[in-house]
C-alpha positions in Angstrom: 106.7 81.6 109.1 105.0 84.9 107.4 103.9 87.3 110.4 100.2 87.2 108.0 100.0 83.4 109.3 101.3 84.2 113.0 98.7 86.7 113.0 95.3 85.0 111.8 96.5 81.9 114.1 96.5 84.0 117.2 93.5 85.4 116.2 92.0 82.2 116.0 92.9 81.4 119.1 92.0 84.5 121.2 88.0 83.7 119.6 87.9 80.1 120.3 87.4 80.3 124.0 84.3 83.2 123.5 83.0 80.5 121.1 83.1 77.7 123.3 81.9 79.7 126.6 79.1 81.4 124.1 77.7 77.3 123.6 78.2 77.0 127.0 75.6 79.8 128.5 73.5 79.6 125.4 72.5 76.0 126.1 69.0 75.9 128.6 68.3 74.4 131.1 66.2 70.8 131.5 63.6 73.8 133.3 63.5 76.3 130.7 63.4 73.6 128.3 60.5 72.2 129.7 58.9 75.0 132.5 55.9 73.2 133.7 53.1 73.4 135.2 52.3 70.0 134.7 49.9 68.4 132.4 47.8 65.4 132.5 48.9 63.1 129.8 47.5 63.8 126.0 45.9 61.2 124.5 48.1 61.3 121.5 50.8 60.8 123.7 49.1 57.6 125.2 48.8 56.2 122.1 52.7 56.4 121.2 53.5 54.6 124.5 50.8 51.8 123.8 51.8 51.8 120.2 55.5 51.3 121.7 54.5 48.6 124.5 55.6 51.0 127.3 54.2 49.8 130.5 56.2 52.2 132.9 54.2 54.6 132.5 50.6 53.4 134.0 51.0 56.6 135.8 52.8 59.6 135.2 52.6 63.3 134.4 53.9 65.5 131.7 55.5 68.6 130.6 55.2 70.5 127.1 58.4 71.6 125.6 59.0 75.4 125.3 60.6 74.5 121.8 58.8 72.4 120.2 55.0 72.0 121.1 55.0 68.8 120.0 57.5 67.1 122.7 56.6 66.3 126.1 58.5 65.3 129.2 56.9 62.9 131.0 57.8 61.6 134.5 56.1 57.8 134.8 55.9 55.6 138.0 54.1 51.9 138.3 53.9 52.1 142.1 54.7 55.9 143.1 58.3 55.0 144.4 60.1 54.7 141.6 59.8 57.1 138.8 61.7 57.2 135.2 61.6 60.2 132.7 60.7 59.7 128.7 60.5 62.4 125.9 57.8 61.8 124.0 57.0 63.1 120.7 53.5 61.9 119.7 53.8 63.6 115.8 57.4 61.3 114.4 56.3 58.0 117.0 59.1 58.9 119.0 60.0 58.0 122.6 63.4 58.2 124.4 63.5 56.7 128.0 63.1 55.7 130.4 66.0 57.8 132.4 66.8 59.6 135.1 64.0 62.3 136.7 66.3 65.5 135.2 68.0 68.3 137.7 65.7 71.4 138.1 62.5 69.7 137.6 61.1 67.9 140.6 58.4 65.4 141.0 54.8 67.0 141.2 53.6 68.1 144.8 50.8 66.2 144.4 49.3 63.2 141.7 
């Protein structure tokens, strides 16, 4: 093999572990994506759940996204026992749940 070849591959491979640990720490947290405080619910937002038959959420609380203003973390309960989380985004009609209540971000002191 030409030493030219030996040298750009070892080169590649000292730079692919900074890469990977650089997408590692540069990815946020569920917290800093969404940092609170909590919100009551937009009415925009209401309307994408009724629009989407979503019943889970009779009750629930939300969170505004620090990167896009337009998505919302919402943490929804029917009886105040059980609670599932959506991501809504009221703008595109879009709603991903229900899941898990997300590490970092605990259920409101009070509702």
């Amino acid at each position: 093999m030409p030493t030219g070849f030996v040298s750009r591959l070892l080169i590649v491979f000292a730079f692919v572990p900074l890469a990977c640990s650089a997408d590692a720490r540069s990815k946020p947290s569920p917290a800093e994506i969404y940092p609170g405080p909590w919100l009551e619910i937009p009415q925009e937002v209401r309307e994408v759940l009724t629009l989407r038959k979503i019943s889970a959420c009779n009750q629930a609380v939300g969170r505004q996204s620090s990167r896009s203003p337009r998505e919302y973390l919402l943490y929804c309960t029917r009886d105040e026992s059980r609670w599932t989380s959506w991501v809504v985004q009221p703008s595109v009609h879009k709603v991903d749940g229900p899941g898990t209540l997300l590490d970092g971000i605990p259920l409101p002191n009070t509702y």
